[in-house]
C-alpha positions as CSV (number, residue, x, y, z in Angstrom):
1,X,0.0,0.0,0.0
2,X,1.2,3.5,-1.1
3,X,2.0,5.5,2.0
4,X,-0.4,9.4,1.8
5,X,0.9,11.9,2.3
6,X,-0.1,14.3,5.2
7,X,-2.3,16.7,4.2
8,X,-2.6,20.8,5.7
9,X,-6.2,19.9,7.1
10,X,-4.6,17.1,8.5
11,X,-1.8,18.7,10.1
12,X,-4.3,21.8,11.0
13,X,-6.5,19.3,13.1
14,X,-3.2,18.1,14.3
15,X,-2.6,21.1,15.8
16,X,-6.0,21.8,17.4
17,X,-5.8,18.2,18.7
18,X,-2.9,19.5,21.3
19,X,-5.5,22.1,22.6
20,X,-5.0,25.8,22.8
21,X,-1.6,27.2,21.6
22,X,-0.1,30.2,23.8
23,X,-0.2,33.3,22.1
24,X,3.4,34.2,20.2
25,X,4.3,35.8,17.7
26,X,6.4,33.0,16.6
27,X,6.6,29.2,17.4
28,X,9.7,26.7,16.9
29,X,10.1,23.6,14.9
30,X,13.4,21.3,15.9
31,X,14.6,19.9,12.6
32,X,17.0,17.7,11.7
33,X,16.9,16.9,8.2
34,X,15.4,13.6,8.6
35,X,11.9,13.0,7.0
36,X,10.0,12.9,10.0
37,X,11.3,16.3,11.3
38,X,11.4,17.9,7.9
39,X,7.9,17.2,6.8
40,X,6.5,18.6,10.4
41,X,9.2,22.1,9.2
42,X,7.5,22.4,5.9
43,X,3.3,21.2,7.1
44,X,3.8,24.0,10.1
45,X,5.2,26.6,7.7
46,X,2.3,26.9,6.1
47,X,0.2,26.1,9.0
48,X,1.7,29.3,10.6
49,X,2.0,31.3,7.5
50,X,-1.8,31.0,6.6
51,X,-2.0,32.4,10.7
52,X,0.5,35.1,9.9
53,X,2.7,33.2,12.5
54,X,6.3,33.5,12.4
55,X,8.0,30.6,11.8
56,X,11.9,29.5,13.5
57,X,13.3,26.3,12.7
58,X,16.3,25.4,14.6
59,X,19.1,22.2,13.8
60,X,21.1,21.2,16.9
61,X,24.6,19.9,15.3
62,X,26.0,18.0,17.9
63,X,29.3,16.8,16.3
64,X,29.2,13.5,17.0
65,X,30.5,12.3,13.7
66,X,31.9,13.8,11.0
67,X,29.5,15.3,8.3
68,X,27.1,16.4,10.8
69,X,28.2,20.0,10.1
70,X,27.6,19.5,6.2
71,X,24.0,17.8,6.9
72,X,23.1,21.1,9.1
73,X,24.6,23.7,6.3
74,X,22.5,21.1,3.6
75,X,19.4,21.6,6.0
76,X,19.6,25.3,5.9
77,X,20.1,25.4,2.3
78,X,16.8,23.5,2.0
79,X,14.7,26.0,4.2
80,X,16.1,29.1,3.1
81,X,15.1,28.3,-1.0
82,X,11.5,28.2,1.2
83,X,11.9,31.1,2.7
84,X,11.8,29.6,6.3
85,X,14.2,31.4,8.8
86,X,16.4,28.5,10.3
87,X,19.5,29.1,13.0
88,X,22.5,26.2,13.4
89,X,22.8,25.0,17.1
90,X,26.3,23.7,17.4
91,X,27.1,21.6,21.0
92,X,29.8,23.2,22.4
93,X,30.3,19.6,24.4
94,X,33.4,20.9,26.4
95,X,30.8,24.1,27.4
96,X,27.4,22.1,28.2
97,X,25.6,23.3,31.1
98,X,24.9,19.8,32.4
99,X,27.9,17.6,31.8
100,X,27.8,15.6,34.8
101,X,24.6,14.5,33.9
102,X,23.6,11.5,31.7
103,X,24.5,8.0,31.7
104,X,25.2,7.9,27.9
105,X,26.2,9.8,25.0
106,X,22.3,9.8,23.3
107,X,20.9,10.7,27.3
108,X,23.7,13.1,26.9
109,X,22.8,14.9,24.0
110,X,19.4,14.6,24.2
111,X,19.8,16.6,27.4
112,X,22.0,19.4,25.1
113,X,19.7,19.3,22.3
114,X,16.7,20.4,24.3
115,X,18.6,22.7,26.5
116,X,19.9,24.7,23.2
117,X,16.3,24.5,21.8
118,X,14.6,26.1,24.3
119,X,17.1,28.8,24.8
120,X,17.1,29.8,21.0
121,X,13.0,29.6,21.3
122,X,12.9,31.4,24.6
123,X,15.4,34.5,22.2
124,X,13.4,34.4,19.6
125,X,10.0,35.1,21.5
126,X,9.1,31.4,21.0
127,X,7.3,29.6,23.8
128,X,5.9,26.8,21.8
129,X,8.8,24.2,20.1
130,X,6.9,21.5,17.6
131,X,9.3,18.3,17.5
132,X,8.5,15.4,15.5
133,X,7.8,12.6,16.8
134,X,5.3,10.3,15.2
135,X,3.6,6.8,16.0
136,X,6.5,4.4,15.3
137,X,8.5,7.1,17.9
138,X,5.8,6.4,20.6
139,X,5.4,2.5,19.7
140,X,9.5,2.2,20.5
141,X,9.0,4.3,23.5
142,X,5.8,1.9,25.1
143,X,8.0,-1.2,23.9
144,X,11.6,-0.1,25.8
145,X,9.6,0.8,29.0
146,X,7.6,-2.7,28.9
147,X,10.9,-4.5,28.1
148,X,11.9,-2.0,31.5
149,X,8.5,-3.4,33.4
150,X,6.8,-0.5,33.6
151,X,3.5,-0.1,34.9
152,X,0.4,1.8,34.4
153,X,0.9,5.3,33.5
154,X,4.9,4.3,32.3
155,X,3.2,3.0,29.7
156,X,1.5,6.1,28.2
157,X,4.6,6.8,26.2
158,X,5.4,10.6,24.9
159,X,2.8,13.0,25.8
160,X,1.5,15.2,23.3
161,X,2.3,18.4,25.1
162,X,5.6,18.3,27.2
163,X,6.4,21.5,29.7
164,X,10.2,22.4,29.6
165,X,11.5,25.3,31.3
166,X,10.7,27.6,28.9
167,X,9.2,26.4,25.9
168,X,6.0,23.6,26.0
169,X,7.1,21.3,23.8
170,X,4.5,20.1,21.2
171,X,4.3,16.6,18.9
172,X,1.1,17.0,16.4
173,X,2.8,14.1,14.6
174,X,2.0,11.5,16.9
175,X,-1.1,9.8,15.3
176,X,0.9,9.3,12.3
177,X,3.0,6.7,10.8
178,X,6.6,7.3,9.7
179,X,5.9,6.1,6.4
180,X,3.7,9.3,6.0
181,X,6.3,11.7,6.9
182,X,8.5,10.3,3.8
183,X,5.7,10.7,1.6
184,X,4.9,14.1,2.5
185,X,8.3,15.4,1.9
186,X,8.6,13.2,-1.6
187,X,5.4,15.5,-2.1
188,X,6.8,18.8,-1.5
189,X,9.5,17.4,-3.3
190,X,12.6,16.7,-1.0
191,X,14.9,14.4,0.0
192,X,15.4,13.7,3.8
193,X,18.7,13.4,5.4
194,X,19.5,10.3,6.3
195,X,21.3,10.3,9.8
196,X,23.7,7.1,10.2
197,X,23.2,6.8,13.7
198,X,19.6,5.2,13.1
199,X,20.9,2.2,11.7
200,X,23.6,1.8,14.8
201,X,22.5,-0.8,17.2
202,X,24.5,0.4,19.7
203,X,21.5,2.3,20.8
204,X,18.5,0.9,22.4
205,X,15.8,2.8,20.1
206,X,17.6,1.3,17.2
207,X,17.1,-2.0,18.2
208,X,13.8,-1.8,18.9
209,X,12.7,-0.2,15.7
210,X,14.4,-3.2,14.0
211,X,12.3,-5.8,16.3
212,X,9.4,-4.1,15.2
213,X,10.2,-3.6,11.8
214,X,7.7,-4.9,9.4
215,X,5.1,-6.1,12.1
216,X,2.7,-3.5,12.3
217,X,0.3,-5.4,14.4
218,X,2.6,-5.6,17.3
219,X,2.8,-1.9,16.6
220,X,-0.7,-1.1,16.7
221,X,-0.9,-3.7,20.0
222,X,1.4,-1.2,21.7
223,X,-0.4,1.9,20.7
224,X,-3.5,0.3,21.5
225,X,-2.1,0.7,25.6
226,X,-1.3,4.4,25.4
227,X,-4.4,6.2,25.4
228,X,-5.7,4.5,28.5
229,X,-2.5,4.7,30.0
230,X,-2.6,8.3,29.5
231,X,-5.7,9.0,30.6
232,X,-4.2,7.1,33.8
233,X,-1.1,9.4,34.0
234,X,-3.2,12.6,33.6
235,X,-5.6,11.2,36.7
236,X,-2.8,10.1,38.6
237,X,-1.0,13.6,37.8
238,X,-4.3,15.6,39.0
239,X,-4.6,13.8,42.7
240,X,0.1,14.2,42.8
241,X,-0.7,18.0,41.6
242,X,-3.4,18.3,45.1
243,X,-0.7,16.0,47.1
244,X,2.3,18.2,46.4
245,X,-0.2,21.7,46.7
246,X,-0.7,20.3,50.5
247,X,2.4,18.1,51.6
248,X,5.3,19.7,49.9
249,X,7.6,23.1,50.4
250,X,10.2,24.2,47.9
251,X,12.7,26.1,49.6
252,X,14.6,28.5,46.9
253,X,18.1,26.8,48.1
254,X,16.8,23.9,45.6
255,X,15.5,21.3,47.8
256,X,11.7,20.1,48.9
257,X,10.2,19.4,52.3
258,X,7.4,16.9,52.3
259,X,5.3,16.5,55.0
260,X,5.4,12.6,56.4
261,X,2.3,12.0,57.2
262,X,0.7,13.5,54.6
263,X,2.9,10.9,52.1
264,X,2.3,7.8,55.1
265,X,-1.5,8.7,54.1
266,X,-1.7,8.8,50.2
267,X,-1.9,5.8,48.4
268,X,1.7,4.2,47.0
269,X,1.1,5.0,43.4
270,X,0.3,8.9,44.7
271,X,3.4,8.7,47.1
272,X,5.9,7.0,44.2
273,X,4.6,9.5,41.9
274,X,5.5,12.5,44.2
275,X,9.0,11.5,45.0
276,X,9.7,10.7,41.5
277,X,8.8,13.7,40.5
278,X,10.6,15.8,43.3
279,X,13.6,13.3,42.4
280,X,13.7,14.7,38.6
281,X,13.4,18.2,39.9
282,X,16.2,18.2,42.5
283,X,18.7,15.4,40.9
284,X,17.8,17.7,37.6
285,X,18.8,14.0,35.6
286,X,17.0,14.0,31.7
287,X,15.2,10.5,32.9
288,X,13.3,10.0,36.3
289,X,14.9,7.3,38.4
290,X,13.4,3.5,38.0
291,X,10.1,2.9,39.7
292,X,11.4,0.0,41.6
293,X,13.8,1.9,43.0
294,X,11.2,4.8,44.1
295,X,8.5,2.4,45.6
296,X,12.0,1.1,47.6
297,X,12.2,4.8,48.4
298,X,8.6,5.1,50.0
299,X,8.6,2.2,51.9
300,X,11.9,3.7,53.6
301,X,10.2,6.7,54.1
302,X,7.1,5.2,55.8
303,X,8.6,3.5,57.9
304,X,9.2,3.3,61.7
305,X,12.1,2.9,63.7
306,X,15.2,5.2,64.4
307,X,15.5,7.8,62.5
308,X,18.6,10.6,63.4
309,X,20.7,10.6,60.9
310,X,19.2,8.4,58.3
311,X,19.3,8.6,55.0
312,X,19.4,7.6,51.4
313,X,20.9,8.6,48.1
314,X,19.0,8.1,44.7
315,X,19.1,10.0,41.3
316,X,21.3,12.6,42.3
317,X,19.7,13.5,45.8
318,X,20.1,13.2,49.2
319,X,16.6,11.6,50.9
320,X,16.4,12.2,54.7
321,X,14.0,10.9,56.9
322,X,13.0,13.2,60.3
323,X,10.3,12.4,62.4
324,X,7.9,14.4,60.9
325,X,9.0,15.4,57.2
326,X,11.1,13.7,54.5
327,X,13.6,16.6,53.0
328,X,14.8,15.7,49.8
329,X,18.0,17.4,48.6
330,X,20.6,17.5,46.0
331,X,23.4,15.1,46.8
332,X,26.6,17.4,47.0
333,X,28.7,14.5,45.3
334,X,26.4,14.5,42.1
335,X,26.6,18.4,41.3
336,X,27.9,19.3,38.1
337,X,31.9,19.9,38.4
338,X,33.2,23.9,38.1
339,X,33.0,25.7,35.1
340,X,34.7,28.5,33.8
341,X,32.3,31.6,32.4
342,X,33.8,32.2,30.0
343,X,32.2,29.5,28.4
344,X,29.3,30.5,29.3
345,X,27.3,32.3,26.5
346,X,27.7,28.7,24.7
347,X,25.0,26.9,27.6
348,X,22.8,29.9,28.2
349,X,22.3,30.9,32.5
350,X,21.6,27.5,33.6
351,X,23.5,26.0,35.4
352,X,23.0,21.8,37.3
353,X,20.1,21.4,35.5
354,X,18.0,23.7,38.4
355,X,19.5,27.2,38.4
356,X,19.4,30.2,36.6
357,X,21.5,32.6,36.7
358,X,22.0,35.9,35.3
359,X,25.2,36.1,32.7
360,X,27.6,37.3,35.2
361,X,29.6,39.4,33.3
362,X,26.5,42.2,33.3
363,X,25.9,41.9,37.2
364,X,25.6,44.5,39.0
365,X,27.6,45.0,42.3
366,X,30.1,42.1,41.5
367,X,33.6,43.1,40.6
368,X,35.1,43.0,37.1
369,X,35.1,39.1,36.2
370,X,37.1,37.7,33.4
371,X,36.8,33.9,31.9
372,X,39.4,32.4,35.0
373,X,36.3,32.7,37.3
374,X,34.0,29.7,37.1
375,X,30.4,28.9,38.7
376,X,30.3,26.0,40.8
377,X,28.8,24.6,44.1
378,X,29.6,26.3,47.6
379,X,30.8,23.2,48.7
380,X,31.7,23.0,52.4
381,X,32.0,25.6,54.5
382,X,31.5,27.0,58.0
383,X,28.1,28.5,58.9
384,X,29.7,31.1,60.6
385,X,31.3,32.7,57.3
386,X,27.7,32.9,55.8
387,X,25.6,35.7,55.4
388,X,22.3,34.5,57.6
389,X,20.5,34.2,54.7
390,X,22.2,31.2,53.5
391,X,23.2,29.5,57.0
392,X,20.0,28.9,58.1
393,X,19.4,26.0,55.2
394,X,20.8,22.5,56.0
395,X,24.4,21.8,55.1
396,X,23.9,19.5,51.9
397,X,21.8,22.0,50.3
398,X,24.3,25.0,51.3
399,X,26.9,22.8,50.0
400,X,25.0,22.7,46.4
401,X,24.5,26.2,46.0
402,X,26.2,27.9,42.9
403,X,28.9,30.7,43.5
404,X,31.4,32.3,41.7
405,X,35.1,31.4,42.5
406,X,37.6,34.0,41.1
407,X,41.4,32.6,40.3
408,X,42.5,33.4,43.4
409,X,40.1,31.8,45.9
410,X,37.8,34.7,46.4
411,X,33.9,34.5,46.6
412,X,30.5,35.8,44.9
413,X,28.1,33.8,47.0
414,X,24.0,33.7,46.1
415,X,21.1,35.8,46.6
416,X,18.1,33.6,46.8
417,X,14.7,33.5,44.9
418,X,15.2,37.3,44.1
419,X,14.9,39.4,40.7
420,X,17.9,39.4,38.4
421,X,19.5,42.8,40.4
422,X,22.2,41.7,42.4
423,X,23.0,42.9,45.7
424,X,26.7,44.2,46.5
425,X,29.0,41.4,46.5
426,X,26.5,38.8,45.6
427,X,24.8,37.1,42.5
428,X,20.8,36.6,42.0
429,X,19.8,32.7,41.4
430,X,16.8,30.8,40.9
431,X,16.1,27.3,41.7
432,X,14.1,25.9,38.5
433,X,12.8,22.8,39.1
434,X,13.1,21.2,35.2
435,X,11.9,17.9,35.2
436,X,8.0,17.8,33.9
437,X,6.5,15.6,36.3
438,X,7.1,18.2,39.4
439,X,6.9,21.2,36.9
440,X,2.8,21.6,36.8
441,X,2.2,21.8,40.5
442,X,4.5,24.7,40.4
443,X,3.0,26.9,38.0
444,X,3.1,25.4,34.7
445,X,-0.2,26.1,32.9
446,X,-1.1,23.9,29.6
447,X,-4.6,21.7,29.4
448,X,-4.5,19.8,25.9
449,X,-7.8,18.9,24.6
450,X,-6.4,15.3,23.7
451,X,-3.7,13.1,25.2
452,X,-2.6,11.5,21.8
């Protein structure tokens, strides 16, 4: 059978499928040459342009492999003869904002790739990003977390709108086959790129798309699970989103205090949820830790018997139990390593995942800095050298903080939870919590219409 082509009304009831779209005078597109992503680039430019939207599409080049810096320059050449505006992201990997974090080089740069998206979005007035993702994408996801035994809403694979820091990103594709994307570009006649590292089984994805190459009723049996499982994840999210509004405080040093009881009451799937998702926020990792290894978590933390001094480590954070609250933490160990500002403008103001800082050089009441300084956590250090807004917090999460260490030892230490107008002697930060299941309880509006 001869794949079809998406057509606009297609893509037009795509896009009203993912509910209401904030208002911008521009919206995003990440596109890397590859049919799937370059069919969404060319259905939303005229999508937008018959909206009098402006249209950005943006290529992250990560330099992986040689040629990938052809590919981009072969990308741009495409959009321009369209007349659709289209920046290069190059990965500076030696510059990343998060290089700590990530198991493996594809976590790695996925982690890069969505931290340079958003940032060139967020520039360009942007706060919608369209990526594109279609059916096959979500079938691979639903079949690596059931080969991972996940349960329930694990199995509701991508959702259709995703909050990031400060972009929601969207996937209209997602009721479609990938067999349609190529169809629709041979139709606006193009030729995708094809990127190697598809075909390299090295990668998990890649071997699952070859297991489920050519059976398209396994396929369909997976996507057959996601829309109930999504309509369990947005159910379960609702009751985590009243759970969190009653049980939890976010302190603005960057760590959560929930309330023990409150987590001893609410049922295990409520309780896993909440620490998972408070896990993501404060670890600041691109994956939430395994169930298993959560559910492990709760039962710790509902648990009787001695209690000073206990504690656990998971994802990147330090879990301690107190008689009456569980304070979750950043572990000290896990924060990403010093790094020098002058490589700064390549990762934007973030910095671990979970702060954001203003560029430093522009601060005001901080002396002249040059590119020896670097931002990096406090580390230890004696309460009694702290200013009293920082002592009061406990030691792991002072010893997270971000500072600024000049080449010969001196000091710019953090204002908390302010405005971007530094105080003398110190620099403004804001903890971000960035992963997306402990983003909407914390202000994050969106409310699609459909979950697929």
């Amino acid at each position: 059978m001869v794949a079809v082509p998406v057509m606009d009304a297609d893509f037009a009831a795509a896009m009203d499928r993912l509910g209401p779209i904030p208002a911008a005078p521009v919206i995003a597109v990440a596109v890397s040459g590859g049919a799937d992503s370059l069919a969404l680039t060319l259905l939303a430019d005229r999508w937008a342009r018959a909206r009098r939207i402006g249209l950005l599409a943006l290529t992250v080049d990560h330099r992986l492999r040689p040629g990938s810096s052809a590919e981009a320059s072969r990308v741009h050449a495409m959009l321009s003869r369209r007349g659709i505006a289209h920046r290069v992201l190059v990965w500076q990997r030696d510059a990343r904002p998060d290089s700590a974090i990530g198991g493996g080089v594809q976590s790695k740069a996925r982690t890069a790739r969505y931290g340079l998206l958003q940032d060139a979005a967020r520039i360009a007035g942007a706060i919608v990003l369209l990526v594109g993702h279609t059916a096959d994408d979500q079938a691979e996801t639903v079949a690596m977390r059931a080969r991972r035994q996940s349960r329930g809403a694990g199995l509701a694979g991508m959702a259709a709108v995703h909050p990031l820091d400060h972009v929601l990103v969207c996937r209209p594709l997602l009721r479609y086959a990938r067999e349609r994307m190529a169809a629709t570009v041979a139709a606006f006649g193009l030729r995708p790129i094809d990127d190697p590292s598809n075909a390299d089984r090295r990668f998990e994805r890649v071997r699952t798309r070859a297991r489920l190459a050519g059976r398209p009723e396994r396929s369909r049996s997976l996507l057959a699970r996601v829309r109930p499982a999504a309509h369990a994840r947005r159910s379960l999210e609702t009751r985590v989103a009243a759970l969190m509004v009653s049980a939890v405080t976010l302190s603005p040093a960057g760590y959560a205090v929930v309330d023990r009881s409150a987590l001893q009451s609410a049922g295990d799937a409520e309780a896993a949820a909440l620490l998972q998702g408070l896990l993501g926020a404060i670890g600041a990792g691109p994956y939430p830790p395994a169930r298993a290894a959560v559910d492990r978590l709760v039962h710790w933390c509902g648990a009787e018997g001695r209690l000073q001094g206990c504690g656990q480590t998971l994802a990147g954070c330090l879990v301690r139990r107190r008689r009456r609250e569980i304070v979750v933490m950043r572990e000290p160990a896990a924060v990403t390593p010093p790094r020098p500002i002058g490589l700064w403008s390549h990762g934007g103001p973030r910095w671990d995942g979970r702060w954001w800082l203003p560029l430093p050089k522009g601060s005001p009441g901080v002396a002249e800095l040059s590119e020896e300084w670097t931002v990096e956590a406090l580390g230890p250090h004696r309460k009694a050298t702290l200013p009293a807004d920082l002592a009061g917090f406990p030691a792991p999460a002072r010893q997270a903080l971000p500072v600024l260490r000049g080449p010969d030892g001196s000091l710019v230490l953090p204002v908390l939870g302010g405005d971007d107008t530094a105080s003398e002697g110190r620099l403004p930060v804001r903890f971000i919590p960035q992963h997306p299941a402990a983003r909407g309880p914390f202000g994050v509006v969106s409310s699609p219409k459909e979950l697929i």
